[in-house]
C-alpha positions in Angstrom: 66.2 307.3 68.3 62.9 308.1 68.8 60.3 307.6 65.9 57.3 309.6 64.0 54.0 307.3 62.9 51.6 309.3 60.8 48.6 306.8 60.7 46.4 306.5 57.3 43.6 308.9 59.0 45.9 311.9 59.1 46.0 311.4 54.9 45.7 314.6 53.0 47.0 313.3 48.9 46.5 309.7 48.4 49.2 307.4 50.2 50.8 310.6 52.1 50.5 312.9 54.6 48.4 316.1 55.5 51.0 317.9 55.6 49.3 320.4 58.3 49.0 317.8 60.7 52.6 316.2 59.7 54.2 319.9 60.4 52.8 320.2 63.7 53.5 316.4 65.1 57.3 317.2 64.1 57.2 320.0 65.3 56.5 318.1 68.5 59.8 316.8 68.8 61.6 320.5 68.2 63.4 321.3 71.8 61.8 324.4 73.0 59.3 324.6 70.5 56.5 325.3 71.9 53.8 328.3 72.0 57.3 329.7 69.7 57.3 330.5 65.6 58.9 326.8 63.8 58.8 326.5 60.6 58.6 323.0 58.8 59.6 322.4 55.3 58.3 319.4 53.7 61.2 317.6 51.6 59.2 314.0 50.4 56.0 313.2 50.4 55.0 311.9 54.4 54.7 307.6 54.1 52.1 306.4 56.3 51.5 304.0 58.9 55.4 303.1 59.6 57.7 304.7 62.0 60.0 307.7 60.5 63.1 308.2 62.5 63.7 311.3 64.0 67.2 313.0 64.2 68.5 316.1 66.4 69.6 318.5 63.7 71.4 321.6 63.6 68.9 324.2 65.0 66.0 321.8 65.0 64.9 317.7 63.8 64.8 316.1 60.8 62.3 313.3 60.5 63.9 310.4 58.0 62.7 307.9 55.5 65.2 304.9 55.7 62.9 301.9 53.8 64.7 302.5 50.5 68.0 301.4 49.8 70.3 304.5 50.4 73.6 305.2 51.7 71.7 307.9 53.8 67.5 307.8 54.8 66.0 310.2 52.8 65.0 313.7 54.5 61.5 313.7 54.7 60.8 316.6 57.0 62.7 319.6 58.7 61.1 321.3 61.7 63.2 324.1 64.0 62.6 327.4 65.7 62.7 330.7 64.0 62.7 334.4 64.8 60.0 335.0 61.7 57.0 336.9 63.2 53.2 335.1 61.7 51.2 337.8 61.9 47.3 337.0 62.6 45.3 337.8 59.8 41.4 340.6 60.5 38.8 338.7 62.2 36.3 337.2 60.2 32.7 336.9 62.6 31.5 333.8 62.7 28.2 334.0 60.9 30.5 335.6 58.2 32.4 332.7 58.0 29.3 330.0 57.8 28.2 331.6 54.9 31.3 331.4 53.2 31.2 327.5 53.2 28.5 328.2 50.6 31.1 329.3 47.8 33.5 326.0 48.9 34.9 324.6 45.3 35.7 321.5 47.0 32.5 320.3 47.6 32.6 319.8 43.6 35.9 319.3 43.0 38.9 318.2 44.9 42.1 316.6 43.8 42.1 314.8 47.5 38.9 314.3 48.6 40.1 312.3 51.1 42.4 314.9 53.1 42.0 315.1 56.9 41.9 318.7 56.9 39.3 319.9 53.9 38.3 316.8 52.4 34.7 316.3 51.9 34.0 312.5 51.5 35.4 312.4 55.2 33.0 312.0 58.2 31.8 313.7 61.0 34.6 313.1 63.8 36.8 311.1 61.2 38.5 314.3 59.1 37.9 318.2 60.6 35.7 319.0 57.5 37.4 322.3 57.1 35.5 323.9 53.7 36.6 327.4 53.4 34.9 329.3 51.3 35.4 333.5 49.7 34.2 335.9 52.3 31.9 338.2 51.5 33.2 342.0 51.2 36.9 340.9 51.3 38.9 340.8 48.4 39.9 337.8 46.3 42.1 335.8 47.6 40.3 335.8 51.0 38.2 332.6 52.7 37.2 331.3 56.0 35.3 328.5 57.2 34.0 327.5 60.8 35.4 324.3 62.5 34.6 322.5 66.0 37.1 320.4 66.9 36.2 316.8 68.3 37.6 315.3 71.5 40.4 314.3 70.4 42.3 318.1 69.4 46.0 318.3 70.3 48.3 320.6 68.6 49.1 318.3 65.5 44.9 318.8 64.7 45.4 322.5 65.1 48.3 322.9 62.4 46.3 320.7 60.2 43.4 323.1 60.4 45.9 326.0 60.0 46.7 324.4 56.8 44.5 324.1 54.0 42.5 327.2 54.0 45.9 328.8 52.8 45.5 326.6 50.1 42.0 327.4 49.2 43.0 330.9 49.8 45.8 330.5 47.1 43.5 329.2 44.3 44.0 325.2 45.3 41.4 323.4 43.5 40.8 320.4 40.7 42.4 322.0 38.0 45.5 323.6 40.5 46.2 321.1 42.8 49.2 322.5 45.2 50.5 320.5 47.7 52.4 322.4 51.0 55.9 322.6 50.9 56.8 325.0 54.4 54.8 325.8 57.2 55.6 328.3 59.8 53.3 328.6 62.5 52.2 329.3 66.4 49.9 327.7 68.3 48.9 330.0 71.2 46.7 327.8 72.8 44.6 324.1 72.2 40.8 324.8 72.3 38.7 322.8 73.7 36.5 320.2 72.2 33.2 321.5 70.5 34.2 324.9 71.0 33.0 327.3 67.7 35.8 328.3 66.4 36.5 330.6 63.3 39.8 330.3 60.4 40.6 332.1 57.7 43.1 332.6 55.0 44.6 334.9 52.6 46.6 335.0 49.0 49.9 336.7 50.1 51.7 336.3 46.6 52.6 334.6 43.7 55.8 333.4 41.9 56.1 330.9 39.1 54.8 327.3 40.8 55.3 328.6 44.6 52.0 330.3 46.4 52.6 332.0 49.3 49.9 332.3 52.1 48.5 333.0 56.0 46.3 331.6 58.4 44.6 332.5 61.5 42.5 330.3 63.4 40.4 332.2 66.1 37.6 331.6 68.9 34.1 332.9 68.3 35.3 335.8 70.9 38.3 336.9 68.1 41.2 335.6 70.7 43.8 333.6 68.4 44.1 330.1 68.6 47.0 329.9 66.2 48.3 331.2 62.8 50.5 330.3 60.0 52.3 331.5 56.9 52.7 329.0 53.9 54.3 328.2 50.6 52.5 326.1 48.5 54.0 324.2 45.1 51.7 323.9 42.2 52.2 320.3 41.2 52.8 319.5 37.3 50.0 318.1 35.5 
């Protein structure tokens, strides 16, 4: 059976997962997967640094938790192939999006400062330092950021920087802390490293403790990279 090893860099909450970069490595083992919609739903919190099993399941994989003392290991992650268009969100130019980093809450306040994606007590070429930020003349609800990958970018790296600008676009902060509970996205291509690259997001909805959002990550030129639709859970405080 082959396994799935998220190691303690790829954190987004404390002791788990980003759960952007967990989506897109499971969706990894998905037959046929690739440059196709899949959609990855987030059961448990992703452990770290020890091999999850991964299981063919109908229409896709499951990746298992089996260190706990269960009849069955625990569902951790679902990942399979859907027909659900992800449309790409307007393009947002690059300058645009640099001076939307100004209005970044995180910077301030973030419930996981340490998240590979958006956290800001990460360093250069350790997390992506992803810090999206309102964008000026949109409405609420929409944020970009710039990012340039490093040399290590694969397609895992590009689903994590898909992901938490829909949280920041879905009012994730300090006082809201959400974590992602489904991810649907495509990645049309993996830049190269260095390259300027733009993403944004937008609010698509609200109901109860569930935040749905999108994604589109774009080259300075406007040609998509990737894009994503999510749905967040509001954690209880």
């Amino acid at each position: 059976m082959s396994t799935l090893t998220i190691p303690a860099r790829f954190r987004g909450p404390d002791g788990s997962g980003n759960g952007g970069w967990v989506a897109g490595a499971a969706a990894g083992f998905v037959p046929d997967g690739a440059g196709r919609p899949v959609e990855v739903t987030l059961r448990l919190p992703p452990p770290l640094d020890r091999p999850l099993p991964v299981r063919t399941a109908p229409g896709g994989i499951e990746v298992l938790d089996d260190a706990h003392d269960r009849d069955e290991p625990a569902v951790v992650v679902e990942a399979r192939v859907v027909g659900t268009p992800v449309p790409a969100l307007e393009p947002v130019a690059f300058a645009d999006a640099r001076a939307a980093e100004n209005g970044y809450r995180g910077r301030k306040e973030h419930p996981f400062p340490e998240c590979f994606a958006c956290g800001p007590h990460r360093a250069e070429g350790d997390g992506l330092r992803i810090f999206p930020g309102p964008v000026a003349g949109r409405p609420e609800g929409h944020v970009a950021a710039t990012w340039r990958p490093g040399a290590d970018v694969d397609v895992a790296t590009v689903w994590a920087a898909l992901d938490c600008p829909g949280g920041w676009a879905g009012g994730f902060d300090a006082t809201r802390p959400m974590v992602l509970g489904r991810i649907t996205a495509v990645v049309d291509a993996v830049p190269a490293p260095g390259e300027q690259l733009v993403v944004a997001g937008a609010l698509l909805g609200r109901e109860g403790r569930r935040t749905t959002t999108a994604s589109t990550l774009r080259r300075a030129d406007g040609s998509i990279v990737g894009r994503a639709l999510h749905t967040w859970i509001t954690l209880r405080t």
